[in-house]
C-alpha positions in Angstrom: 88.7 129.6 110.6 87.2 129.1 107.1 84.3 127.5 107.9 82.9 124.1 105.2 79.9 125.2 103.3 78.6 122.6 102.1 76.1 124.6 99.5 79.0 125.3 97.3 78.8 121.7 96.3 75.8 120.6 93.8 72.5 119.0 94.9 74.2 115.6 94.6 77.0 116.0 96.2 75.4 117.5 99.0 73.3 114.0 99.2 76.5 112.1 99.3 78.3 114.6 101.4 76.0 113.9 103.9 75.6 110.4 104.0 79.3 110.2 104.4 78.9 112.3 106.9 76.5 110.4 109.0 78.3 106.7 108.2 80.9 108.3 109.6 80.0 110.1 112.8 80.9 107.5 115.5 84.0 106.6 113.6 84.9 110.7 113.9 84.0 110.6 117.2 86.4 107.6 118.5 89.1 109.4 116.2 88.9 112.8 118.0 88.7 110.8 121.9 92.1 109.2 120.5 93.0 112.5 120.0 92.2 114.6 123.1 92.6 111.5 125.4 95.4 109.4 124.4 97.6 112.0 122.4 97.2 114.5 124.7 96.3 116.8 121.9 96.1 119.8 121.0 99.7 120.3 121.8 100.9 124.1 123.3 102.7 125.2 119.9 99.1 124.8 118.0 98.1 127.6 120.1 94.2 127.0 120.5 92.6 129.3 122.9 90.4 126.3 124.0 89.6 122.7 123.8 86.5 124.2 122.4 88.6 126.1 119.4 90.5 122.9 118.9 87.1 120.9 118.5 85.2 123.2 116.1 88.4 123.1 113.9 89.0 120.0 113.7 85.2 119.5 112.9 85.8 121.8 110.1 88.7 120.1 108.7 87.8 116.9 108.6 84.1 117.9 106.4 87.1 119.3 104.2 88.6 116.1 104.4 85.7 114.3 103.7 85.1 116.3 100.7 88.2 115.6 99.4 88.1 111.7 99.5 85.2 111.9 97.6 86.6 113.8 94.5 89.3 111.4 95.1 87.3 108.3 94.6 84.6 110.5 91.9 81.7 110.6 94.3 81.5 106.9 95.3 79.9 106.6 99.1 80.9 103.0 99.2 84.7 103.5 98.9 85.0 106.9 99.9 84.0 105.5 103.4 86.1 102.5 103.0 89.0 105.0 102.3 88.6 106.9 105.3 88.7 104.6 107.5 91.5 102.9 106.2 93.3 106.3 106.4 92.3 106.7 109.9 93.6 103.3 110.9 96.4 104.0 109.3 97.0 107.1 111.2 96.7 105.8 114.3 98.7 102.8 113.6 101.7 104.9 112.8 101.4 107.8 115.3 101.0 110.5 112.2 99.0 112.5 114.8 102.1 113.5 116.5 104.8 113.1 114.3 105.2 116.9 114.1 105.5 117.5 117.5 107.0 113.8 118.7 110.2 113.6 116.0 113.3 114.6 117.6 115.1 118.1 116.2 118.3 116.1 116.0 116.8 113.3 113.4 114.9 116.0 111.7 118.0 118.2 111.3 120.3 115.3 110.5 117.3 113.9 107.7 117.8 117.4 106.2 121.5 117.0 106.1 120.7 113.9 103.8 117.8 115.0 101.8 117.6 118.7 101.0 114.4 120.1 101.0 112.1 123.1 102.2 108.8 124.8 102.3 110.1 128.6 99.9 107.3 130.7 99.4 104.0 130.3 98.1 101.5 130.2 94.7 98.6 132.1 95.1 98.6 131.2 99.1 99.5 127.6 98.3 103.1 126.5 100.0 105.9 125.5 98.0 107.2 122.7 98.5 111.2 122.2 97.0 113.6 118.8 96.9 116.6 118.9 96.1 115.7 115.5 95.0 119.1 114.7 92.5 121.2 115.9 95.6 120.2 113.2 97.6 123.2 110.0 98.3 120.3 107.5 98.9 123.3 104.9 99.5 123.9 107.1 102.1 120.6 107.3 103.2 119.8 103.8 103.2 123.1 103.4 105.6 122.1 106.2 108.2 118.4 105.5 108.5 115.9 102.5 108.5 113.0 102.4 105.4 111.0 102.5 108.2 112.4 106.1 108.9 112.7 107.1 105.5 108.8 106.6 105.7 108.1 108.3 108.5 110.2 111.2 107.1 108.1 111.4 104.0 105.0 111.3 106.3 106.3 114.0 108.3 107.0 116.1 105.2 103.6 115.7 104.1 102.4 116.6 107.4 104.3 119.7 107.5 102.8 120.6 104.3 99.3 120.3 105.3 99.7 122.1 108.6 101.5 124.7 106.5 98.3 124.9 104.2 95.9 125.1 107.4 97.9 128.2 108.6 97.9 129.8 106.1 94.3 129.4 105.2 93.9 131.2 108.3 96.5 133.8 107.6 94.3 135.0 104.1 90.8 134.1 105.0 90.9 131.0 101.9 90.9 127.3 102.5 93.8 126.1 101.1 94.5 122.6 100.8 96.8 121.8 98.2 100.8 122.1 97.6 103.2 122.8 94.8 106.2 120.7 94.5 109.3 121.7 92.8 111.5 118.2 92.1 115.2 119.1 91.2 116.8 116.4 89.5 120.0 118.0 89.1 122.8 115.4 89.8 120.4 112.2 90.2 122.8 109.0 89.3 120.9 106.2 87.6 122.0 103.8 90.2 120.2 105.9 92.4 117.6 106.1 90.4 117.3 102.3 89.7 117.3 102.0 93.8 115.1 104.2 94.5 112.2 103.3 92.8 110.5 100.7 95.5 111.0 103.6 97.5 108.9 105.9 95.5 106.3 103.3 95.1 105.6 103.4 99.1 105.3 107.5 99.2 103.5 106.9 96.3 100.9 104.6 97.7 101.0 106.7 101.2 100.2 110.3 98.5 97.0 108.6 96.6 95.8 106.7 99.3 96.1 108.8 102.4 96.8 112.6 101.4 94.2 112.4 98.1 93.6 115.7 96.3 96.8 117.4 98.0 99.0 118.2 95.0 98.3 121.2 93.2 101.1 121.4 90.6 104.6 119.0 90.8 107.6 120.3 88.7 110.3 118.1 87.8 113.7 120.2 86.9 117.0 119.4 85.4 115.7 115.4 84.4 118.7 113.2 83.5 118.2 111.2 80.2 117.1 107.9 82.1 114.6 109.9 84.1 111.7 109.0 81.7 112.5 104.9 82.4 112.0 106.1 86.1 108.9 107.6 85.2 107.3 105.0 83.2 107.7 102.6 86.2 106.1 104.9 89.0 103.3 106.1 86.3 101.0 103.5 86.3 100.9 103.6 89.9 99.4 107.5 89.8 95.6 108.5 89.3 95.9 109.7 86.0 94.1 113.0 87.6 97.2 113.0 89.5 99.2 112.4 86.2 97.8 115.3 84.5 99.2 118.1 86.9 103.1 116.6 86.9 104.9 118.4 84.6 108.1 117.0 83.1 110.3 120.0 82.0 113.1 120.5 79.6 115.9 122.3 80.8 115.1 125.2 77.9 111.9 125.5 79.1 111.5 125.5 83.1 112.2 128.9 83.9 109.5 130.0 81.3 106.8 127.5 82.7 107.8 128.0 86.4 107.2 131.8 85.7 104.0 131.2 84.4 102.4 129.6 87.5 104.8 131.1 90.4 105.6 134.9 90.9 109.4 135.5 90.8 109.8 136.7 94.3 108.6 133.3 95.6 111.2 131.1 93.8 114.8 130.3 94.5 117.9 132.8 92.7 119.3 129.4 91.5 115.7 128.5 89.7 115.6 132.4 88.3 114.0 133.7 91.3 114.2 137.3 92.8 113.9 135.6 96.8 114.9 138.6 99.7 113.8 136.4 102.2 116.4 133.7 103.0 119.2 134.3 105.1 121.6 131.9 102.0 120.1 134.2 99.3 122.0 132.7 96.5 121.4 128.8 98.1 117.6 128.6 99.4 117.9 125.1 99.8 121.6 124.2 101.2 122.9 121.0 100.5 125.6 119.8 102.7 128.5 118.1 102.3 128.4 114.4 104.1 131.2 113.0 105.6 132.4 109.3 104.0 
């Protein structure tokens, strides 16, 4: 465990830190009795040697966490706390807790089917995260599964890449807490596009509001000519922080910029890669044919 030290920050951070910290100590400690007492958590694949372990790291991770809602909302106490606690109502409201371990294999298998998507390798011990985003028949989507379930499969993505993040910052002895996204827009229909917008503006909101400071770099490849209408709608509803680590890149140009912030070895063949670690070496992220 890579333990929070909170003399890494400056003097008055460290102020604010800690009055965060103490605002929010009977709120953290009602959140981890839900935990332990009504989820039932830690569950047997997290494989904690003790209630104890579990305790201290969650303890740990959620000074990280506190951290991070602060840079998110530059320092203010006032609506840093006010974030929080929205986030952890929202949380418990919508069962995020256990959506890794509670979401049937069949639902996640057949959600993959419609949107393809996976966590490939890793920048400098941050996960990848890649979407096969163009690929996706939202019509089809939008007949198969509920919004509500579209939702709660963006949550659980998100999830998945932050429990990817905490093992791994085990695995190399560095906290890691943010994620690279790799968007491929290869095959995106401007019907689609049009639809799914609304769509967007929900993971959007869900991103900024409850998973703040989490993206490290997002790539958009292979953008069809009416991607940057898309773009301009969904903008204003990004931190411009945010904003400033999206990259937008010209089919003449991605495998040059990709190359410049991701080793070859850790990207797809099909994105000029050199991967030897999937099974589908020439297809890393499978897309599968759906049946009309």
């Amino acid at each position: 465990m890579i333990k929070f030290d909170v003399n890494k920050l400056s003097f008055d951070q460290q102020g604010k830190f800690n009055d965060v910290y103490e605002h929010l100590k009977y709120d953290y400690t009602d959140y981890i009795d839900y935990k332990l007492n009504k989820l039932k958590l830690p569950h047997s694949s997290e494989n904690y040697r003790s209630t104890d372990d579990y305790l201290q790291d969650e303890e740990n991770e959620w000074k990280f966490m506190i951290c991070r809602y602060l840079r998110a909302h530059k320092w203010n106490i006032d609506d840093t706390l006010k974030a929080i606690r929205h986030t952890i109502q929202w949380r418990i409201e919508n069962n995020v807790d256990r959506i890794l371990f509670d979401m049937p294999q069949s639902q996640i298998d057949l959600a993959r089917q419609h949107v393809p998507y996976g966590i490939h390798g890793f920048k400098q011990h941050n996960p990848i995260y890649i979407e096969k985003t163009g690929k996706i028949k939202l019509d089809k989507c939008l007949e198969r599964f509920s919004l509500d379930e579209i939702v709660q499969g963006h949550i659980y993505t998100l999830e998945m890449n932050c429990r990817r993040a905490r093992e791994k910052s085990r695995e190399c002895g560095k906290y890691i807490e943010t994620i690279v996204t790799i968007m491929d827009l290869e095959g995106l229909e401007i019907m689609a596009g049009r639809q799914a917008v609304p769509i967007l503006r929900q993971f959007m909101y869900i991103d900024n509001n409850h998973y703040p400071e989490r993206m490290g770099l997002l790539f958009a490849l292979n953008t069809p000519f009416f991607f940057p209408i898309i773009w301009g709608l969904c903008k204003n509803f990004i931190d411009p922080v945010t904003a400033g680590k999206i990259f937008i890149l010209k089919k003449d140009e991605q495998t040059k910029i990709l190359l410049q912030y991701i080793d070859q070895d850790q990207l797809p063949r099909e994105y000029q890669g050199t991967c030897q670690i999937c099974s589908t070496l020439l297809d890393c992220i499978p897309v599968y044919e759906l049946k009309e």
